[in-house]
C-alpha positions as CSV (number, residue, x, y, z in Angstrom):
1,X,34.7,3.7,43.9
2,X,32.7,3.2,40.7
3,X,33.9,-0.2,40.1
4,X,31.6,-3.4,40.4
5,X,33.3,-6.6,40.0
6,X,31.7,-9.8,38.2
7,X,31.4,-12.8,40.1
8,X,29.8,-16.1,39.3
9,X,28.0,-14.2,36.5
10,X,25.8,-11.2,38.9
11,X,27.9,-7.9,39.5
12,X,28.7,-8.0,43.1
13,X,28.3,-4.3,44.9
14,X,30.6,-3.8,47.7
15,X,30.5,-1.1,50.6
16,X,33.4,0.5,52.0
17,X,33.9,2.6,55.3
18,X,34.4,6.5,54.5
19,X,36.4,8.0,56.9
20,X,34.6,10.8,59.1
21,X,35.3,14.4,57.9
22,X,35.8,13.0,54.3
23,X,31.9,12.2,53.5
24,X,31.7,15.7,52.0
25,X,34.4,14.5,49.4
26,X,32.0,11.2,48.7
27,X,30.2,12.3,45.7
28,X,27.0,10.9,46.4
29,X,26.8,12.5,49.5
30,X,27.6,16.2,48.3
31,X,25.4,16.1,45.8
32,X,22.3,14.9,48.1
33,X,23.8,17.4,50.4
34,X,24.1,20.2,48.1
35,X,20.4,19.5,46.9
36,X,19.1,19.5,50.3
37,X,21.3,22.8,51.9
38,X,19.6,22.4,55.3
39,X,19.6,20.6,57.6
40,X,23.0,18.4,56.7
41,X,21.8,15.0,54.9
42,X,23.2,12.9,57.6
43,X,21.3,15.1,60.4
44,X,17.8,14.2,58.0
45,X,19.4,10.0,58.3
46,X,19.4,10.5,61.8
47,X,16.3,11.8,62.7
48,X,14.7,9.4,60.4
49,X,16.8,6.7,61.9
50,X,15.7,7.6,65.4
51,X,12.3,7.6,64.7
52,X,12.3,3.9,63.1
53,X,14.8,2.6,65.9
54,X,13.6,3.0,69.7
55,X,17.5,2.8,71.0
56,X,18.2,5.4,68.4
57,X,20.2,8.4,70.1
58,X,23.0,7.7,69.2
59,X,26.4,10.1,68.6
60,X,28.7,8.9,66.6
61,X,27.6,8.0,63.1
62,X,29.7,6.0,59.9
63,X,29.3,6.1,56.4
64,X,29.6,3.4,53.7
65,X,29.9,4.1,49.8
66,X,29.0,1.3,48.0
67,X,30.8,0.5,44.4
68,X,27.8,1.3,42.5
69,X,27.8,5.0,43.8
70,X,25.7,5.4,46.2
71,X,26.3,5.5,50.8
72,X,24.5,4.9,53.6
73,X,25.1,6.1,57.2
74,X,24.7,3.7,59.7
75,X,25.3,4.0,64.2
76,X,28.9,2.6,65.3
77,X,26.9,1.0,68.1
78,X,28.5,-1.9,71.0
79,X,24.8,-3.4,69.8
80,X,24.8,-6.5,67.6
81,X,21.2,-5.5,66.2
82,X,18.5,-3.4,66.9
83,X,15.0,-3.7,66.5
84,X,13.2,-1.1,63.5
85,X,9.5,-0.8,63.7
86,X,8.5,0.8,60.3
87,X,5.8,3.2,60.0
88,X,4.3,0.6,57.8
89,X,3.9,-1.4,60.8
90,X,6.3,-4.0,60.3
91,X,8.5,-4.6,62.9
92,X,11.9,-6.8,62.6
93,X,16.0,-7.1,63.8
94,X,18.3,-6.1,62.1
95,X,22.3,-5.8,62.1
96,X,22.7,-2.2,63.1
97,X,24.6,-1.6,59.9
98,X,21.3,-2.8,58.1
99,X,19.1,-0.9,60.2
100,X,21.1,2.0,58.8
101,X,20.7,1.0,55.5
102,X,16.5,1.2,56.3
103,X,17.0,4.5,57.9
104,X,19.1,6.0,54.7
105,X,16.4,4.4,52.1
106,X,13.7,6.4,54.4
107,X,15.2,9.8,53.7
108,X,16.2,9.9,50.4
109,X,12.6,8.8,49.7
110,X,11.9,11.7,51.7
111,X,13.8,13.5,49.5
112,X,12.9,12.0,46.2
113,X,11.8,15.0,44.3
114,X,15.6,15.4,44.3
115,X,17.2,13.6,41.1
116,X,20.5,13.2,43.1
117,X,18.7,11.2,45.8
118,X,16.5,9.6,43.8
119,X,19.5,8.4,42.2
120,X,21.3,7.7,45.4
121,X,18.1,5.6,46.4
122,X,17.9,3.0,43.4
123,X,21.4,2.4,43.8
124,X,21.6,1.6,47.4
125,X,18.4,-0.3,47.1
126,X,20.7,-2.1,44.2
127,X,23.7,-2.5,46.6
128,X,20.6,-4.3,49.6
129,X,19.2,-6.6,47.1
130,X,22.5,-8.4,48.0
131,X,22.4,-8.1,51.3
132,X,20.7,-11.2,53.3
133,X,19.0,-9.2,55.0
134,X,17.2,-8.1,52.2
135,X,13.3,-9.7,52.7
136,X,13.8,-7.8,56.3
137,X,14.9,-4.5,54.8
138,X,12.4,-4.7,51.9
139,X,9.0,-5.4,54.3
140,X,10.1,-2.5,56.4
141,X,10.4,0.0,52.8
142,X,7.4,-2.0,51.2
143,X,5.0,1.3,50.7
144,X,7.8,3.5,50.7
């Protein structure tokens, strides 16, 4: 998946479901994973996601990997959005897939002295500059 087509002149990222007990073979994620050793990377996403999300809780978990080499993990939720209050003190609704997206950002910031997240991090922060949720997803990060 380390394709990015051009359209109308900007590269266009894309995200695309990974099946669950593949993410280990997504290499993003093994490398983050690998850097980390415990507790499981997408165990760090949801704690962080449950602190940011007051209907956090939730069980069952998906993963995106976007074109440009990076994932996020996001809540398969019946919920349209949910609301994330950042611990910047921003506060805002977002699509429960982008409220993943926020939660992910959080904790490979957390993990930043990591290159492999680090890297992870600018790319998906690449992949929500196209997202239109963006100016929602970049005041809850802003201070990050």
């Amino acid at each position: 998946m380390s394709t990015v087509k051009k359209a109308k002149g900007k590269n266009i990222i894309r995200a695309a479901t990974v099946r669950r007990g593949i993410w280990r073979s997504n290499q993003a994620y093994a490398e983050v994973s690998s850097a980390l050793r415990f507790p499981p990377f997408d165990i760090v996403v949801m704690n962080v996601y449950d602190a940011l999300v007051a209907a956090g809780g939730v069980t069952f978990w998906q993963m995106k990997a976007t074109s440009n080499g990076s994932f996020f993990l996001f809540p398969k939720n019946d919920k349209e959005e949910v609301e994330v209050i950042s611990p910047n003190g921003k506060r805002a609704r977002l699509s429960v897939e982008a409220s993943g997206v926020v939660a992910t950002l959080f904790a490979f910031k957390r993990l930043a002295a990591c290159l492999a997240a680090a890297a992870a991090f600018r790319r998906l922060l690449e992949y929500a500059r196209q997202r239109p949720e963006f100016p929602v997803i970049d005041s809850l990060i802003d201070g990050l």
